[in-house]
C-alpha positions in Angstrom: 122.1 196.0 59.3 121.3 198.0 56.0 117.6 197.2 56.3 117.6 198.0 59.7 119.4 201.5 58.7 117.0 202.2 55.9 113.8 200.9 57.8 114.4 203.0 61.4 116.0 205.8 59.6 113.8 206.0 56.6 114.3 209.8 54.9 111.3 209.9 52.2 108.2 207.9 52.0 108.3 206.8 48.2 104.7 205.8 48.1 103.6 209.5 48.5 104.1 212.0 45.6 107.1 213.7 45.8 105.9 217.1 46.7 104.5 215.6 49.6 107.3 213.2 50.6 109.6 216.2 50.9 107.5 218.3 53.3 107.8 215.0 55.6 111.8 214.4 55.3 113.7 213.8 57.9 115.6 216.6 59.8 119.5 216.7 58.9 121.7 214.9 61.6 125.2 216.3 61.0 126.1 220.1 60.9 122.3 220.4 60.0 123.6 219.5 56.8 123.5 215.7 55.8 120.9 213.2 56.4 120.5 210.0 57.2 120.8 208.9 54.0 124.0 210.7 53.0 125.5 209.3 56.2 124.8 206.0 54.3 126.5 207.1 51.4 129.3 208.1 53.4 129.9 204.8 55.3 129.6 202.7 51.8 132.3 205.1 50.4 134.9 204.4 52.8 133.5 200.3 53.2 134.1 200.0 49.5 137.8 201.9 49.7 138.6 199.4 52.3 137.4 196.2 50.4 139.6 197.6 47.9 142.7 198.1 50.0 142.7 194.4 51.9 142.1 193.0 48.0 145.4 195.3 47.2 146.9 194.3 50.1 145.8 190.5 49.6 146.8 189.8 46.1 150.4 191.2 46.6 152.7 188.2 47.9 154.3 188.7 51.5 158.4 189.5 51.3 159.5 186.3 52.0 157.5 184.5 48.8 159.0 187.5 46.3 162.5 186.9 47.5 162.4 183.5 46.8 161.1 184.7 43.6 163.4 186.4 42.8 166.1 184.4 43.5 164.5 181.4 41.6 164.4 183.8 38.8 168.2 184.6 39.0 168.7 181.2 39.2 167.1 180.5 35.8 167.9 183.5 34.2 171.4 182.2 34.7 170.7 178.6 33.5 169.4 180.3 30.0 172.2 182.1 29.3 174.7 179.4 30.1 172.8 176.9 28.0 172.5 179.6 25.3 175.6 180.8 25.2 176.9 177.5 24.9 174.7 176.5 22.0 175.8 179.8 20.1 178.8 179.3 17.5 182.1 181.0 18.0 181.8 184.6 16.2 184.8 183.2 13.5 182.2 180.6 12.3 179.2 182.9 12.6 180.9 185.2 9.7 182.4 182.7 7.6 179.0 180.9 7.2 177.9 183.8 5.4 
């Protein structure tokens, strides 16, 4: 599709010196303004800002899977502090140790 777009709507001919090549430009297609060529830049602009939004989108989990998550986390957030806490010495002993 690109080659097609370059090919049909070609704006320079780069094998002629440049002085040349721009007497033989394309007219402007929007607002008498951009070309062709701009139009391209255009389109890959907004195709790369959406190949960056669905990759956002993508690599974020659905609700459901970061709910579970979470409470998986809880879970074992909870099992560390009841296995810690019960490891830890009463505050008496802590003080007369020392």
């Amino acid at each position: 599709m690109a080659l097609v777009f370059f090919v049909v709507y070609s704006t320079t001919d780069k094998s002629l010196d440049p002085w040349v090549s721009r007497e033989s430009n394309n007219p402007c297609i929007m607002d008498s303004f951009y070309d062709s060529h701009d139009l391209w830049h255009l389109g890959a602009s907004f195709g790369l800002m959406i190949l960056a939004m669905v990759v956002n989108t993508m690599s974020k989990p659905c609700r459901e899977c970061y709910l579970v998550y979470l409470a998986n986390a809880k879970k074992a957030v909870a099992k560390e502090k009841e296995r810690f806490s019960s490891k830890a010495p009463a505050p008496e002993q802590a003080v007369s140790d020392v």
